[in-house]
N, C-alpha and C positions, 0 to 999 in steps of 0.2 A: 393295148390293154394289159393292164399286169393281175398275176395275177388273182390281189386281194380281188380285183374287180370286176372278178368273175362271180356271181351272185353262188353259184354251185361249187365251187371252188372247196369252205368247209366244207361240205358233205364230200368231194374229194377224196381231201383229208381227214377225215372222219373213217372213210373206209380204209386207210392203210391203219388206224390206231388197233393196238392189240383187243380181241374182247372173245369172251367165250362165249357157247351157246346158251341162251334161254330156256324156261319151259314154263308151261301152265301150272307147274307145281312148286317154282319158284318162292311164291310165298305161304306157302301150307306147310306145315310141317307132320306131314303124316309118312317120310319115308319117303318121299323122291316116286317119280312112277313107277309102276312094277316092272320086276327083271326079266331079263328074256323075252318083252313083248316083240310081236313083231309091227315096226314100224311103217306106214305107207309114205313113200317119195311125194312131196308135192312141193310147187312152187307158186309164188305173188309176186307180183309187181308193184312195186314202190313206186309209180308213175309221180315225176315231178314236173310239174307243167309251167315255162314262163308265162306269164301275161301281165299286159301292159297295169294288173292294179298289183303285180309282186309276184312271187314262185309261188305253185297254189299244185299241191299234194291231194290223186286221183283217189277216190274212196267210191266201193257201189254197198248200197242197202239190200243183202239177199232175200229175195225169194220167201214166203210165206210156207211155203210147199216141200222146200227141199229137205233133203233127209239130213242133212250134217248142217247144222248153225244156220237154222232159218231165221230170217227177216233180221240179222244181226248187221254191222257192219263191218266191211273186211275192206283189203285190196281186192284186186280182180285174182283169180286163180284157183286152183285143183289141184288136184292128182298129175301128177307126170303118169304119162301114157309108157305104154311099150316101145313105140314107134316114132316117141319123139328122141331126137337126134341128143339133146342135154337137157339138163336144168331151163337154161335161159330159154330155148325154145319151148320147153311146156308153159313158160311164164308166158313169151309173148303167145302163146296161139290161146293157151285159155284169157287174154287181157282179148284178143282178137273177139274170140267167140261170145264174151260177157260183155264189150264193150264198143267192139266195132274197131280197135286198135290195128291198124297198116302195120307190122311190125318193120316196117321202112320209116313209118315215125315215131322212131323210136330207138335211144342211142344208150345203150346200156354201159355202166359207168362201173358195174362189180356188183359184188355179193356181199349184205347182212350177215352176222352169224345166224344160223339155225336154231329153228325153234321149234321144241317137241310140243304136244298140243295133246291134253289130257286124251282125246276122242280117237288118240293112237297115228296121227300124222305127224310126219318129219318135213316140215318147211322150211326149204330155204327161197329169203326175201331177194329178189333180184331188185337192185335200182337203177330207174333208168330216167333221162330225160324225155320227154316227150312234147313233139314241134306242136311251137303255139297254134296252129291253126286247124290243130285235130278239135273235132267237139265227137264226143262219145254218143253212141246208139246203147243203151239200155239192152239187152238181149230178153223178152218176155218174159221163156221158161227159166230164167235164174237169175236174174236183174229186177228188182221195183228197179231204184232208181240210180244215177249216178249224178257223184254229186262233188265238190271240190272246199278244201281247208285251207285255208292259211299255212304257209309250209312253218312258219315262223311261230305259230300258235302248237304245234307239233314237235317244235326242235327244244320248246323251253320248260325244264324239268316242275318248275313249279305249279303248270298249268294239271300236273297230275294228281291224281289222291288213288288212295288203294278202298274197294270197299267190297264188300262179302254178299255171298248170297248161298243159300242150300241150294246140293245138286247131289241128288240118289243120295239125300240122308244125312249127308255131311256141308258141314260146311266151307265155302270154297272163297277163299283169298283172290283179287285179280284189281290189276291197275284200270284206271278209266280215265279218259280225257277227252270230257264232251266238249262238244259245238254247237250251238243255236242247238237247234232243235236234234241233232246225231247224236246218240249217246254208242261212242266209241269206248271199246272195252275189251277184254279177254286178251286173246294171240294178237290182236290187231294193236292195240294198247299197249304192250310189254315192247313188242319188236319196236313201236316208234318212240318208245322210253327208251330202248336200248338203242338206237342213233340218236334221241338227243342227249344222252349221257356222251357217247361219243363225239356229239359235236362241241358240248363246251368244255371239255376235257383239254 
């Protein structure tokens, strides 16, 4: 096999291209976030999953309930713990706990750039593949539902648009790129704008 014909191959190369980090404040022009905050550590997983109808990119619908970006959609992950060993392992144990993820299926390929998140978190995107024959468990307390995109519907810039909404008063700038019935937006939005910028680059 060579290796154009590796389906994951761009995304690869995608990760060695040069790119800075992102933020929720990207396209507002009020000043950039404020200085000096202090930022929370947290990690996602980028889960890219073969299957037999194409590569199809892991997404869960949060929780009605929870206190930080309820009922929105995100990747699986949180806060990095004290007690986790790095980045990669707070991604897989929170994909573990939201989703039922064996962190043994699951082959981590690098790091996204980071992305600050108005709500005062410092994300970084881990991406990883994930073996076809994992099927995801929903976790009650923080999971509705999980659900899977078209990775190629994700990698291509035009599928995006930018559109606004008030939040505490002002008005707030953020990419979206919905699916069927997902309306995909905010941090979850920018990050997968910022690897498909990188992939057809």
């Amino acid at each position: 096999m060579t290796a154009d014909a590796d389906p994951l191959q761009r995304l690869r190369r995608a990760l060695a291209a040069p790119a800075g980090p992102s933020s929720d404040f990207d396209l507002n022009r009020d000043g950039g976030p404020p200085r000096m905050r202090r930022l929370r550590p947290a990690a996602v997983l980028v889960g890219i999953q073969p299957l037999p109808e194409g590569l199809r990119l892991v997404l869960t619908k949060r929780a009605s309930h929870l206190r930080h970006h309820p009922g929105q959609i995100s990747f699986p992950g949180g806060k990095q713990d004290d007690d986790d060993p790095g980045i990669e392992a707070a991604a897989l144990r929170e994909a573990r706990e939201e989703i039922g993820l064996d962190p043994a299926a699951a082959q981590v390929l690098g790091h996204l750039p980071g992305h600050e998140t108005v709500t005062g978190f410092a994300i970084t995107p881990v991406l990883a593949r994930i073996d076809p024959a994992f099927r995801p468990q929903a976790q009650p307390g923080e999971v509705e539902e999980v659900f899977r995109v078209p990775l190629d519907h994700v990698l291509d810039p035009a599928r995006y648009r930018v559109e606004r909404r008030l939040w505490l008063g002002q008005w707030r700038h953020y990419y979206t790129v919905p699916w069927g019935p997902y309306y995909i937006w905010g941090a979850t939005a920018r990050i997968l704008r910022g690897l498909a910028e990188r992939v057809k680059a």
